[in-house]
Structure formats: C-alpha cells, structure tokens
C-alpha positions in Angstrom: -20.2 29.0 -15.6 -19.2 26.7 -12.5 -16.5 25.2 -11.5 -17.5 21.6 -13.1 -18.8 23.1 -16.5 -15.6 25.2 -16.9 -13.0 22.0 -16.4 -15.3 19.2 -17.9 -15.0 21.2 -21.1 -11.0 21.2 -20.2 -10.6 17.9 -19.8 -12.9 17.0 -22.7 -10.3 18.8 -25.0 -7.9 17.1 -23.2 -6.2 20.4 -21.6 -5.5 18.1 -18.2 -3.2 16.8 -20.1 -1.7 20.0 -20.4 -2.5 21.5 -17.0 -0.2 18.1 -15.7 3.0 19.1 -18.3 3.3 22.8 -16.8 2.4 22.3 -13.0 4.5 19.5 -13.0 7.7 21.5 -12.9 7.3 22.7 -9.6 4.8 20.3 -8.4 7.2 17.6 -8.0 9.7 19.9 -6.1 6.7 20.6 -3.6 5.8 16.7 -4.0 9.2 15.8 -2.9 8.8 17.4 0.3 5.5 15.3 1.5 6.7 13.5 4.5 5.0 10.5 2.8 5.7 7.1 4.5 4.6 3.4 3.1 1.3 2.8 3.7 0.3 6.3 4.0 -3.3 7.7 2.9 -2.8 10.5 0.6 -5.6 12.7 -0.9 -5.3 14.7 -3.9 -7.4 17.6 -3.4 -8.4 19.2 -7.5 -6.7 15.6 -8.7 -7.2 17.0 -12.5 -5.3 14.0 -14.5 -4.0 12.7 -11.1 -0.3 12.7 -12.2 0.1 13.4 -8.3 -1.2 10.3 -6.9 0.4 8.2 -9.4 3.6 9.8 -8.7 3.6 9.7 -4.6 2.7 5.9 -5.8 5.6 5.6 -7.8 8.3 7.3 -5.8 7.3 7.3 -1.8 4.9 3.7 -1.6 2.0 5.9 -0.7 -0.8 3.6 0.2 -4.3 4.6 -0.8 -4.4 7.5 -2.9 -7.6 9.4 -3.6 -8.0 11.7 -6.2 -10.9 14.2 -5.8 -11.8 17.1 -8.4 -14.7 18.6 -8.9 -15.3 18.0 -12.7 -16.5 14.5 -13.1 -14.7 14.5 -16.8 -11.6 15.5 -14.9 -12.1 12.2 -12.4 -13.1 10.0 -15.5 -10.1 10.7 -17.0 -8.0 10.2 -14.2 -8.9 6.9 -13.6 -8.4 5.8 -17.2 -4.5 7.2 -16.7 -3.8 4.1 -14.2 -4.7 0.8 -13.9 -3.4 0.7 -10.2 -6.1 -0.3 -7.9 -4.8 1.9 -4.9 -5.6 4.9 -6.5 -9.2 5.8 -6.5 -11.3 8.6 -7.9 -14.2 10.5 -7.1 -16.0 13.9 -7.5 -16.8 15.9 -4.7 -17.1 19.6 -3.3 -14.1 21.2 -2.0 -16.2 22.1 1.7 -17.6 18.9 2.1 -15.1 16.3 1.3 -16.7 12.4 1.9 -13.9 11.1 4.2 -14.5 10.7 8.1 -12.8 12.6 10.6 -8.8 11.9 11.2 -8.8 9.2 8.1 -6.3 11.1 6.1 -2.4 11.2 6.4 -1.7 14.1 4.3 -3.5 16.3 1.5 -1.9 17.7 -1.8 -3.2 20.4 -3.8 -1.8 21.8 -7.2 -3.1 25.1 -8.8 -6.6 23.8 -7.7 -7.3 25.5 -4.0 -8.3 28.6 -5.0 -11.2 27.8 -6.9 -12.7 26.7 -3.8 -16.1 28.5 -3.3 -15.7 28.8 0.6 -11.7 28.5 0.9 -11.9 28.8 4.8 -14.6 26.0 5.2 -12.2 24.0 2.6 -9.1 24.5 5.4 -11.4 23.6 7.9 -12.8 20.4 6.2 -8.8 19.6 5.7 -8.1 20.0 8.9 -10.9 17.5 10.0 -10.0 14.5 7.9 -6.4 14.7 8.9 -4.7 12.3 11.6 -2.7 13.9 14.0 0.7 14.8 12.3 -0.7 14.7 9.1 -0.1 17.5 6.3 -1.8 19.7 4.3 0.6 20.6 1.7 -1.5 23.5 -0.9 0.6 24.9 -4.2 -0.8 27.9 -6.0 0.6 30.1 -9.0 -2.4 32.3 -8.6 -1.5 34.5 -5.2 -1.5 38.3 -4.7 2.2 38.9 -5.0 2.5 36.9 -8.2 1.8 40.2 -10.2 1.9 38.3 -13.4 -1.2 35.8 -12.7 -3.8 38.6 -11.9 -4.5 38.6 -15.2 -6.0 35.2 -15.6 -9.2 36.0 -13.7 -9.7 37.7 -17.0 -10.0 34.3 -18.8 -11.1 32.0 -16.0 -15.2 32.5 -16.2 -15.4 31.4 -12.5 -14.6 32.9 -9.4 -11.3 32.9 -7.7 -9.5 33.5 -4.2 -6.2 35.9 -4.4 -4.4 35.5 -1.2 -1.4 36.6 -0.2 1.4 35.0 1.3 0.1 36.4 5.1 -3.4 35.7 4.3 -2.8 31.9 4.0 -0.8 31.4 6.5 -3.7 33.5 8.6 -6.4 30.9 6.9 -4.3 28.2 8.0 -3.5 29.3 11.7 -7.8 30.0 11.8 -8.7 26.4 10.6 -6.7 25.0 13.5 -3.2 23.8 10.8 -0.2 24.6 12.7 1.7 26.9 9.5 5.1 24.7 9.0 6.5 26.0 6.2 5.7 28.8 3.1 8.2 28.7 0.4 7.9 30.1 -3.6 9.5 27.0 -6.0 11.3 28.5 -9.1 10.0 27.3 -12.0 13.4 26.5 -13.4 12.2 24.4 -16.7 10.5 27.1 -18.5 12.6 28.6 -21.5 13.7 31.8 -21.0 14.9 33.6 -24.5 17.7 36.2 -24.4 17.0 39.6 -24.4 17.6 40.1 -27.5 13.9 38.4 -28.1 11.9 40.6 -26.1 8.9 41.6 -26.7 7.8 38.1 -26.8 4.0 36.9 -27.8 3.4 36.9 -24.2 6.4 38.9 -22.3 6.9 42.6 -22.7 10.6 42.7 -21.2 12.7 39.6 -19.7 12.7 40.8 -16.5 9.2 40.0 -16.4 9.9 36.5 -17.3 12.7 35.9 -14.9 10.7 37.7 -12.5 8.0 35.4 -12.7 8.8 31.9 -13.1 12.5 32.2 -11.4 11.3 34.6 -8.5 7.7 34.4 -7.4 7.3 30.5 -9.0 4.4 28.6 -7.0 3.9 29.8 -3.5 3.9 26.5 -1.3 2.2 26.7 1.8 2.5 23.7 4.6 0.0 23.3 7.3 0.2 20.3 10.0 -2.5 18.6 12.1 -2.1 19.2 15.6 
C-alpha cells in the first residue's frame, strides 16, 4: 500500500482527527519554538488535519500557511477545518515540493518526515525553498533510540526511515541545513497509572511508560538555511 492509500483510508475514518489529539502534546512545545514572525511563510510539511498551520495562525500571525500531505483525503479535510483564507492546501510528494527556490520562511513537520520515500532528497528539497535564515523544524516519535516505537513498522503497511539522533543531524549537515538544535519533548499529558496497574493493555512494567513518553518523547531536530 502507498503512502496516499494508507492515510486516505485514515482520514476517511476520521483518525486525523485523532493523529492531531496525541501529537499535539508535544507538537505545540516544538511549535512554540518556531522563530515565526508576522507575515512569515510557513509550510506544513505531512499537514494531516493542519492543526499546525491553524495554530502558528492563531498564536505567532504567521502569514501564508501551506499545508501539504501526501493523501489528498488528508488535504480535503484540512481545508474543511478552517475557513481562513491564508491557509492553503495541497497534495504533493515529499521530494519534489511545488514552491520556488528561497520562497519559504520556515518548515514544520509532525510525525510525518519519515515516511518520505527518499528522506535525503526531502532535506534537500527543504533546504532549497527556504530563504536565508529560515528553519526547518522536523518532530518524529518514530527514531532509533525510541525503543518503544520499533514496533509500529509492524502495523504501518508502508515503508519507513529509522534514524537516529546522529543520523539526522548527519542528513541535515549533508543537505546543506546548518543543525541548530536536537532536543527529545516529554510527553507530559499522557496518563501514567501507578504501579500498582502494571501490566497494562499496552505496558508491561511502568518504567516502560515513563521511559517512553517522559524520557525519549518526540526527538526535535532544527536545521537553519545558511
């Protein structure tokens, strides 16, 4: 299955929806850190529901803000979440993104990088489209030291890219992104029972738990335009 079968089917059964509830705990710690100034052209890189956009609107008076995912059901139902005409939304491929060269001020991505099917042409496409200065900020739960997320390649019908923390930062430096900053954000929202509870449905021990929303989290990595 590709990339736009597997997440049309998500969004037709309205799991963006669901995708925005549990990224959103650390995406708008990693959000919060876009140097984002008025005016500013953001894009959105794997939009899903585009709660991104609409929240870089709402809080930092981003200008344009483009949402682009591959699944055109994702898109669709993007645009149907806002009627703000400064937010626009489109489907295109992660290695050839339809901007022109040094149009962009800064790129977010959220749990979405990693299904890119050439992730090195993707940082090198990013790095194109951004102006001088500009960001690239990329959020994944899904990297090599996160233990607990190997597992969901097992459920996921579509190829994926496990870094590690070095080998971004290595993917960044290559594609010509000056590395500024790698950081893991706790997920600090998610429950955690005592340990009295444990085994859980999905958690053999607490530690686990802890270990994996309060330690690893989502691995932040910041790349700027020289």
């Amino acid at each position: 299955m590709s990339v736009r079968e597997e997440f049309d089917e998500w969004a037709a059964s309205g799991r963006d929806r669901g995708m925005e509830e549990r990224h959103w705990h650390t995406a708008k710690h990693a959000l919060a850190r876009m140097p984002v100034e008025p005016g500013d052209v953001v894009l959105d890189l794997g939009c899903g529901s585009g709660y991104a956009g609409r929240a870089l609107r709402d809080t930092q008076d981003a200008g344009r803000v483009y949402g682009l995912d591959g699944s055109p059901e994702m898109a669709r139902n993007a645009a149907g979440y806002t009627n703000d005409p400064q937010a626009g939304f489109l489907v295109g491929d992660f290695d050839a993104l339809p901007f022109a060269d040094d149009s962009i001020d800064h790129v977010f991505s959220m749990e979405a990088f990693y299904y890119a099917s050439d992730p090195h042409r993707t940082l090198e496409e990013i790095a194109r489209i951004l102006r001088p200065g500009g960001t690239f900020h990329c959020a994944v739960n899904y990297y090599e030291e996160n233990v607990h997320s190997h597992e969901w390649k097992e459920f996921i019908s579509i190829e994926m890219t496990r870094w590690d923390r070095q080998q971004y930062r290595a993917a960044f430096r290559d594609a010509g992104l000056h590395v500024a900053e790698q950081d893991s954000i706790p997920d600090r929202e998610i429950s955690i029972p005592a340990e009295s509870e444990f085994p859980t449905d999905d958690w053999e021990t607490r530690e686990a738990m802890v270990e994996r929303y309060r330690e690893f989290g989502t691995l932040l990595t910041v790349g700027v335009a020289p």
